[in-house]
C-alpha positions as CSV (number, residue, x, y, z in Angstrom):
1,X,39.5,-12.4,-44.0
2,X,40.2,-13.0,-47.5
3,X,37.2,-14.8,-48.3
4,X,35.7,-11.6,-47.3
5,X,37.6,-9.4,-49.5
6,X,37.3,-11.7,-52.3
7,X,33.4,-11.7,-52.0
8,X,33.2,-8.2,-51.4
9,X,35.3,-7.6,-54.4
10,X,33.1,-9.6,-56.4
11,X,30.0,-8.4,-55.6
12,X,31.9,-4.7,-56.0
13,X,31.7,-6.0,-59.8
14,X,28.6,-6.8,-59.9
15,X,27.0,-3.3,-58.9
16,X,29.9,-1.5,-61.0
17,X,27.5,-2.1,-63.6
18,X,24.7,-0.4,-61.8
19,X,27.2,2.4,-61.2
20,X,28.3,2.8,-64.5
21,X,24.5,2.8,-65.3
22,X,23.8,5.9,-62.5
23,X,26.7,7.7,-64.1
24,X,25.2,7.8,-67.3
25,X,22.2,9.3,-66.2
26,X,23.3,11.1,-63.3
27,X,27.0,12.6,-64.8
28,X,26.8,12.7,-68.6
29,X,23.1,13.0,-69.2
30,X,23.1,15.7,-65.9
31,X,19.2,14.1,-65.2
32,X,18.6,13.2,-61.8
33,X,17.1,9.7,-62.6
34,X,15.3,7.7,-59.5
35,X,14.3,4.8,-61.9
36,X,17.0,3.2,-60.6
37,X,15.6,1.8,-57.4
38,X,12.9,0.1,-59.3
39,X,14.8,-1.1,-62.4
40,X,17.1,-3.4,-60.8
41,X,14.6,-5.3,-59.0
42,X,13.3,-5.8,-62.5
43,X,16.2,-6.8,-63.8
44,X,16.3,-9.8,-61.1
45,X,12.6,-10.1,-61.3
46,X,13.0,-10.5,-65.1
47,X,15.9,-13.0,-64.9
48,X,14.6,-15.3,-62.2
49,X,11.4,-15.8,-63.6
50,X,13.6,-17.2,-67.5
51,X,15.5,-19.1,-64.7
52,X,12.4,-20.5,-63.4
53,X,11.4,-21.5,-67.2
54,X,15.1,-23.0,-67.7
55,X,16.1,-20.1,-69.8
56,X,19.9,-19.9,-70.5
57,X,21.4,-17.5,-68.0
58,X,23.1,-15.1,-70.5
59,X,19.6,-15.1,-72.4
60,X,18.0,-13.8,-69.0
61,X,20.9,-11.9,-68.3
62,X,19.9,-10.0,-72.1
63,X,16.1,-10.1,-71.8
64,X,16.3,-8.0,-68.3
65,X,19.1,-5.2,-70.1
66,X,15.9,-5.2,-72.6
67,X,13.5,-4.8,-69.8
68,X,16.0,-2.4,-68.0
69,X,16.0,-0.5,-71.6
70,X,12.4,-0.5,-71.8
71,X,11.3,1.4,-68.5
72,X,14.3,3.8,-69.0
73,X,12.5,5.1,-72.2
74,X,9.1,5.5,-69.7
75,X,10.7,7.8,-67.7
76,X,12.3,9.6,-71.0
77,X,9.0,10.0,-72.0
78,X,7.0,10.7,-69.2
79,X,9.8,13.8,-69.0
80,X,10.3,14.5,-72.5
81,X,6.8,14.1,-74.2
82,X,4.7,14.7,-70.9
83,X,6.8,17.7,-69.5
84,X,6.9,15.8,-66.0
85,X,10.3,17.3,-63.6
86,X,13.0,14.4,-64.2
87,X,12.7,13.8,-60.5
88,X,9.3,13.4,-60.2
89,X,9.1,11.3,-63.5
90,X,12.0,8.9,-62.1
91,X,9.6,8.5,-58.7
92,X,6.6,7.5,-60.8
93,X,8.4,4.6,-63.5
94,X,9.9,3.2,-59.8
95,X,6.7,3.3,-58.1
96,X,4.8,1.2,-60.8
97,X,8.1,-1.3,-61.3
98,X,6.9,-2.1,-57.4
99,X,3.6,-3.3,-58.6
100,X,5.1,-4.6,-62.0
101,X,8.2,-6.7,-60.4
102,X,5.7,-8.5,-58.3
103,X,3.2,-9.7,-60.9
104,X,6.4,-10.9,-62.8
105,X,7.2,-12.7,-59.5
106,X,4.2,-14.3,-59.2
107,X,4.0,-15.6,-63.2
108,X,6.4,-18.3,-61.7
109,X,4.9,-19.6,-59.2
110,X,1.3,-19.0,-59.9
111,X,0.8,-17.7,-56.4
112,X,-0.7,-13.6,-57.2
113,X,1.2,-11.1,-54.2
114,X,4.9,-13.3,-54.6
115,X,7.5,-10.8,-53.4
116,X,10.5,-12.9,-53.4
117,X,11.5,-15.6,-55.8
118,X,14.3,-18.5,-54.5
119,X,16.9,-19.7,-57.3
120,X,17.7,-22.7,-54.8
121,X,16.1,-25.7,-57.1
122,X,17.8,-24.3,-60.4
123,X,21.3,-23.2,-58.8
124,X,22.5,-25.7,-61.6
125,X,21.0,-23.6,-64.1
126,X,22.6,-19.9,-62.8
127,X,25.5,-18.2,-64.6
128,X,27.7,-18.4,-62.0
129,X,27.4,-22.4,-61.4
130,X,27.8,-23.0,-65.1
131,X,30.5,-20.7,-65.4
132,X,32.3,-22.1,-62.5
133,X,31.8,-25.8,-63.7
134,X,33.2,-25.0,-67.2
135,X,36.2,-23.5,-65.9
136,X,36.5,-25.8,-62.9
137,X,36.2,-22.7,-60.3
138,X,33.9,-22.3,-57.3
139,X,31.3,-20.0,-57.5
140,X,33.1,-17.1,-56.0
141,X,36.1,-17.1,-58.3
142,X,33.8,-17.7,-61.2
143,X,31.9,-14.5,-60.0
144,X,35.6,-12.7,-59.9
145,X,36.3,-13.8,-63.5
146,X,33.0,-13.2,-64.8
147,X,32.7,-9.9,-63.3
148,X,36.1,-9.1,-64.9
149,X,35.4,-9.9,-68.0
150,X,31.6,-8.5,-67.8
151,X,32.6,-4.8,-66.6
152,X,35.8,-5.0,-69.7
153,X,33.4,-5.2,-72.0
154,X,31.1,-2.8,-71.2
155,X,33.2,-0.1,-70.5
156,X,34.7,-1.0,-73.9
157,X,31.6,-0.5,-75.4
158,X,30.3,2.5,-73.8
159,X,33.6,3.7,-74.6
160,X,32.6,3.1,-78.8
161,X,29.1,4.2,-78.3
162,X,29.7,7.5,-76.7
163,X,32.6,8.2,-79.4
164,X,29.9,7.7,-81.9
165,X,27.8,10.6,-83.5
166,X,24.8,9.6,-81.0
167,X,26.8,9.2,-78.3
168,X,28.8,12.6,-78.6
169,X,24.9,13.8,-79.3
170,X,24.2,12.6,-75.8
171,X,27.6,14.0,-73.6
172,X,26.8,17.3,-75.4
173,X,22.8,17.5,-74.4
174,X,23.7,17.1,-70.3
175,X,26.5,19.7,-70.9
176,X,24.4,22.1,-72.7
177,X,21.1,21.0,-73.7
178,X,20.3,24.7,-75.1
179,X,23.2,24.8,-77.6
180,X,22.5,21.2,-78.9
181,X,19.2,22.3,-79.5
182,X,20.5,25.4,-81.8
183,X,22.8,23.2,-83.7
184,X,19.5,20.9,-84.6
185,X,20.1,18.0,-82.5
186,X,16.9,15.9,-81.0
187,X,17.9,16.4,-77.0
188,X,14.4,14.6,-76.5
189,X,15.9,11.4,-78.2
190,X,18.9,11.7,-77.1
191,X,17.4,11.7,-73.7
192,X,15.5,8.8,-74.0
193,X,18.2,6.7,-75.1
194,X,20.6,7.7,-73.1
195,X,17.9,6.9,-70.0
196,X,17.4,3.6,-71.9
197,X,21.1,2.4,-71.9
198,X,21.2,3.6,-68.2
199,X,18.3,1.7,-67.1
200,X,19.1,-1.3,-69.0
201,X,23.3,-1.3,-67.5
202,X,21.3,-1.3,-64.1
203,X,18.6,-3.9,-64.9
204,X,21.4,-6.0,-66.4
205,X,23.3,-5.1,-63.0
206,X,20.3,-6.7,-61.4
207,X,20.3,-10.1,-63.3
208,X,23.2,-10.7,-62.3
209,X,23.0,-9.8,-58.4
210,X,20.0,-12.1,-58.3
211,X,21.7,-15.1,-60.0
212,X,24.9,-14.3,-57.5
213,X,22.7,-14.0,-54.0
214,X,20.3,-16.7,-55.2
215,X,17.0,-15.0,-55.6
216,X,14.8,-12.2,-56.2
217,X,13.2,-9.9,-53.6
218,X,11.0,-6.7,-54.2
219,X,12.8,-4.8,-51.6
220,X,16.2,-5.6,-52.7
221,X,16.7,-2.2,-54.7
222,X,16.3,-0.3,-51.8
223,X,19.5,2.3,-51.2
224,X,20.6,1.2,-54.8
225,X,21.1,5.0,-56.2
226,X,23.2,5.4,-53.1
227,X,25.4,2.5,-53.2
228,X,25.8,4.0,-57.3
229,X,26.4,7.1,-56.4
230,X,28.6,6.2,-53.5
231,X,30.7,3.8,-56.3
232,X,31.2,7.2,-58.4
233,X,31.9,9.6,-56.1
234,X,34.7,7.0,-54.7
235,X,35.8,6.1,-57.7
236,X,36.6,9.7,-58.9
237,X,37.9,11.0,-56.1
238,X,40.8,8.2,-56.9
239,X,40.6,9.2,-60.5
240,X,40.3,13.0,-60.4
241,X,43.0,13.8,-62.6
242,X,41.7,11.4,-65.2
243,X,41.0,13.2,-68.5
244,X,40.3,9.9,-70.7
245,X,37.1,9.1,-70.9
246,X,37.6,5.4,-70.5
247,X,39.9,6.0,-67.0
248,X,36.6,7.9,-65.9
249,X,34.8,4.8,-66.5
250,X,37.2,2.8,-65.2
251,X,37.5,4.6,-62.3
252,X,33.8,3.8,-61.6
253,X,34.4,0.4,-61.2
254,X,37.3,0.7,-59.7
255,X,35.1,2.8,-56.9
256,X,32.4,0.4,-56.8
257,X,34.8,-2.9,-55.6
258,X,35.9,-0.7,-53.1
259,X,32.8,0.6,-51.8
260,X,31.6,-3.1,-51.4
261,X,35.6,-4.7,-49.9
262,X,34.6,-2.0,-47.0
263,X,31.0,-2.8,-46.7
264,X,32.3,-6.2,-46.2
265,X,35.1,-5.6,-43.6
266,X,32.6,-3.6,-41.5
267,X,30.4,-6.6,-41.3
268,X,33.2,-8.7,-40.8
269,X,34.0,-6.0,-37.9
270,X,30.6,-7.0,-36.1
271,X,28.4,-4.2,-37.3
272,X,24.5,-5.1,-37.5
273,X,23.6,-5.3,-41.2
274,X,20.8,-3.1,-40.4
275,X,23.2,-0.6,-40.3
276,X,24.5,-0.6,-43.1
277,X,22.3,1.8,-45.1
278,X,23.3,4.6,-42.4
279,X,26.8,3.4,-42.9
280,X,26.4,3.7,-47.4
281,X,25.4,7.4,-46.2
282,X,28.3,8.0,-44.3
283,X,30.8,6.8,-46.9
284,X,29.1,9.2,-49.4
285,X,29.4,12.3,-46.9
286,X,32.8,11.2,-46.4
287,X,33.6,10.6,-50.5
288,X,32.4,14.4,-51.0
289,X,33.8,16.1,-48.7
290,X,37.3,14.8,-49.3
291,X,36.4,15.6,-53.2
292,X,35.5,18.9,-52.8
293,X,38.5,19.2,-50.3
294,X,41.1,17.9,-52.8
295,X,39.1,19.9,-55.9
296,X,40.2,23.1,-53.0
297,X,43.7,22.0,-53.1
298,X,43.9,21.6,-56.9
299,X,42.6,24.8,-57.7
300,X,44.9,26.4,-55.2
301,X,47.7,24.9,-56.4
302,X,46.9,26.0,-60.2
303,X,46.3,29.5,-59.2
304,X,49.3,29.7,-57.3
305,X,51.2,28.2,-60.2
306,X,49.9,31.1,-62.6
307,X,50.9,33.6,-59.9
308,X,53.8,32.5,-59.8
309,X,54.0,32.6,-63.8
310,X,52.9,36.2,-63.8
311,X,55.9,36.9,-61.3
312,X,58.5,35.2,-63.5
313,X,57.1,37.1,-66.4
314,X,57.3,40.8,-64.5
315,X,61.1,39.9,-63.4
316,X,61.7,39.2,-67.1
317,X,60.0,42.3,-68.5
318,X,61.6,44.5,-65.3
């Protein structure tokens, strides 16, 4: 049982990073982005291949956020410059990462249509072995430390960025894109960089899934804007009373390792993995409903707070 926590817990780091990604997109930039589904399979596609070439991990790790960063700026401009629906636009960069993720596949082994690439002959060679070997940890407290330590820094610096002049340029475009536009601000750039950090947090996300599970598969980004969104919706229902931008983000993570302790219990439970995706939806319903039921209760309790003010203040005035 606690094997299972712990590995749930520490794959529940690893996708933080792809939640923190969706939430960019999806929460501050308010742009319903389905790049995601596609960009983490590049991300692993990316990082295997450098594995395959005996590429230092952390180098693959930062040539996939690159790759991540690069198809988050197609889908900026296919909306942006082209005028294409931010839906539709999100469909279309995902649909050709399926084409491009295998033909990046297949550069290692030669072999053209390679959907799946196995990380078993350079296990010495992944993060997670090296990490573990210079801290003298197996591979699953390694992952814990490393995810730690991973998810602290980014939140730190996506804490810095978005307190920055671009970054508060962003956080005001998905609140109100028409006002920034009044006050002279580029909400196309803004755009694109804020889809380009996104998609690079998720490809980045994926690097690291694919050097934890051992390998790269085409399919394996399937139900990945769920499990994101799932991680977010989770995370602030715990923190809804969070007003610091950095709790937010914490909160996120904090969401994700949960999401992925129960996912783990329920297998452990005897449920079919094939299941699972029906089970990620009903964890979402669930998430929103008690949201919007404890959103209910806090705005009750407010109004009956002022009420109650407006009483005290008649008594006084009487």
């Amino acid at each position: 049982m606690v094997d299972i926590l712990i590995s749930g817990a520490s794959q529940g780091l690893i996708w933080a990073i792809l939640a923190l990604g969706v939430y960019i997109s999806y929460r501050i930039l308010d742009f319903a982005d389905l790049t995601c589904e596609g960009c983490i399979t590049l991300g692993a596609s990316v990082a295997a291949l450098l594995i395959w070439q005996e590429v230092h991990p952390v180098l693959a790790v930062l040539v996939a956020f690159v790759a991540g960063c690069i198809a988050g700026i197609i889908t900026g401009v296919l909306h942006t410059k082209l005028k294409i629906p931010p839906i539709l636009a999100g469909i279309l960069t995902m649909i050709s990462l399926y084409s491009i993720n295998i033909h990046i596949m297949s550069l290692a082994t030669g072999t053209q249509g390679t959907a799946n690439l196995s990380l078993l002959k350079f296990s010495s060679n992944v993060l997670y072995t090296k990490v573990g070997a210079l801290m003298g940890m197996d591979k699953m407290s390694a992952a814990i430390l490393l995810g730690v330590v991973i998810c602290v820094a980014v939140i730190g610096l996506l804490y810095l960025f978005f307190g920055t002049e671009i970054g508060s340029s962003i956080r005001a475009t998905g609140n109100n894109e028409k006002m920034c536009r009044a006050q002279g601000i580029d909400t196309d750039l803004t755009k694109i960089i804020g889809l380009a950090l996104s998609n690079g947090l998720i490809a980045m996300s994926g690097s690291l899934l694919c050097q934890y599970q051992g390998y790269s598969d085409v399919n394996m980004g399937v139900g990945a804007i769920v499990i994101g969104l799932a991680s977010i919706i989770i995370g602030e229902a715990i923190f809804s009373k969070a007003k610091n931008f950095m709790l937010k983000l914490t909160g996120i993570v904090v969401g994700s390792v949960i999401y992925r302790v129960v996912v783990a219990l329920v297998i452990f439970s005897g449920m079919p993995s094939t299941d699972l995706k029906i089970m990620t939806a009903v964890v979402v319903i669930a998430a929103l409903c008690l949201t919007g039921f404890f959103n209910k209760i806090g705005k009750r309790s407010s109004l009956d707070k002022r009420d109650q003010h407006v009483k005290d203040a008649k008594k006084e005035e009487g």
